[in-house]
N, C-alpha and C positions, 0 to 999 in steps of 0.2 A: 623764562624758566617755567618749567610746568609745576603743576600742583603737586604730582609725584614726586619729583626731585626736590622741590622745597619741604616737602614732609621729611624725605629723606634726609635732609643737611637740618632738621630741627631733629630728628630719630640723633642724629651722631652727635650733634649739642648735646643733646641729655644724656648721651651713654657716657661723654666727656664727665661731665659736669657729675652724674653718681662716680665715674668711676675715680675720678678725683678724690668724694667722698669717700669713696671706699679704701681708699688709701690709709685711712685714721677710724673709720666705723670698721669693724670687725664682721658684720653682718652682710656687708655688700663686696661684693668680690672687685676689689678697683681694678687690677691689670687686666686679668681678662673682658671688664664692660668697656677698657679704652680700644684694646684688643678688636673687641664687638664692633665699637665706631669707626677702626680703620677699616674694619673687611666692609662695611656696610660701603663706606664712602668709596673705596674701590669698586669696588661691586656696581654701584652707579655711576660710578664716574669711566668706566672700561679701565679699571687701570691704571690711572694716571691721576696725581704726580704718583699717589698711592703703588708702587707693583708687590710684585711675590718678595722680590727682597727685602722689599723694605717692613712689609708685614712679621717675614720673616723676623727680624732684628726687632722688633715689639715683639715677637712671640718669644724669641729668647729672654728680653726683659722681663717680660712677667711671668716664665718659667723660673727666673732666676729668685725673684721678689718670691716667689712660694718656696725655692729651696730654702732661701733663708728664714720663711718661716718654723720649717719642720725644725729646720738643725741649731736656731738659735741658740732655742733654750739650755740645748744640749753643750754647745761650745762655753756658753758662759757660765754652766755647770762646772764643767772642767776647769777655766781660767781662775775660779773661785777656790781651786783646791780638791774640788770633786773626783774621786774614784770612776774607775770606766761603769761603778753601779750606777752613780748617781749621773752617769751622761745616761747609762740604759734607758733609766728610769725617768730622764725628762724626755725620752724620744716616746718612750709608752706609757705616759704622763699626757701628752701630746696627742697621740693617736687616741687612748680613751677618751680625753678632751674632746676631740672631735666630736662624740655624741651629744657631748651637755651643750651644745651652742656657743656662745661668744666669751661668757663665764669659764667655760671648761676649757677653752682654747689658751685662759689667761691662767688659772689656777693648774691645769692638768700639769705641764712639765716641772712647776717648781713642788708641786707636793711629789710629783715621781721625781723629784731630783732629792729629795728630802728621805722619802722614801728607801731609794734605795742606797744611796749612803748609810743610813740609817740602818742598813739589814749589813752592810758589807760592816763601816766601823761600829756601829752602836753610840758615838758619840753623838747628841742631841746639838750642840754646842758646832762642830763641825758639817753635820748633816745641815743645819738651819743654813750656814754660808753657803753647802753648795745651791742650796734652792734660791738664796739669794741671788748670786751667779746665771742662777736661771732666768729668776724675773731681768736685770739687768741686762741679759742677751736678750732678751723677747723685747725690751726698750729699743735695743741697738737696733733690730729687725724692725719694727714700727718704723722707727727715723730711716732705716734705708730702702725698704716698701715704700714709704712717701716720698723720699727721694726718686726712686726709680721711676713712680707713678709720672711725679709733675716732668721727669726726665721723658717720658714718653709721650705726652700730654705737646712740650715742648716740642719733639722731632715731628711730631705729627700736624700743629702746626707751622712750623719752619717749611718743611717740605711742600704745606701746600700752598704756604705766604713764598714760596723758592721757583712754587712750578715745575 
């Protein structure tokens, strides 16, 4: 094995191993760094076991782990009793979060789920659940982000302990 290729397969160890992390740190993007280690390991390996479909199907999982980021908050606003304000309001709770780092990505949809409840009923008492609802979906997206991570983490070694 050359020196290149073994750099290569410690390169895709580590994108593994953060993107695993990244599945529960907020700061490191887990699917797309497992994502990072298949293309890399294809890429030197021509293909194989690794091909375009199979990347494919990692790339849909970790498209999917980020839908249920945005739209968490949102659904578990609603479930909570929440008005279509307070889903608005954790989806753009959510995208201002964006700015403020790993803090605004946790707090941004339940204070906009609070928020706008709060402007639609005025009740304090009702607003507080739907934001609850929020934080509670944003829990349920963590646990199935990590699910999906070590889910792909899994296929990408199967496929090449499979050949």
């Amino acid at each position: 094995m050359g020196l290149l290729l073994l750099g290569a397969y410690i390169l895709v160890a580590a994108l593994l191993i953060a993107g695993l992390a990244g599945s529960l740190l907020p700061f490191l993007p887990g699917t797309p760094l497992i994502l990072a280690a298949a293309l890399l390991h294809a890429l030197v390996t021509d293909f194989s076991p690794i091909g375009v479909g199979r990347l494919l199907m990692l790339g849909t999982l970790a498209a999917l782990a980020y839908v249920l980021d945005y739209v968490a908050g949102a659904v578990g606003a609603k479930k909570f009793g929440g008005s279509v304000w307070a889903v608005v309001g954790a989806v753009v709770g959510g995208l201002v979060g964006l700015f403020f780092g790993p803090p605004g990505l946790l707090i941004g949809p339940v204070v906009g789920a609070v928020a706008g409840e709060l402007l639609k009923s005025g009740e304090v008492e009702h607003s507080l659940k739907a934001g609850f609802g929020a934080l509670v979906g944003m829990a349920v997206a963590l646990l199935a982000r990590f699910a999906l991570t070590f889910s792909m983490v899994g296929l990408f070694l199967w496929w090449l302990w499979r050949g």
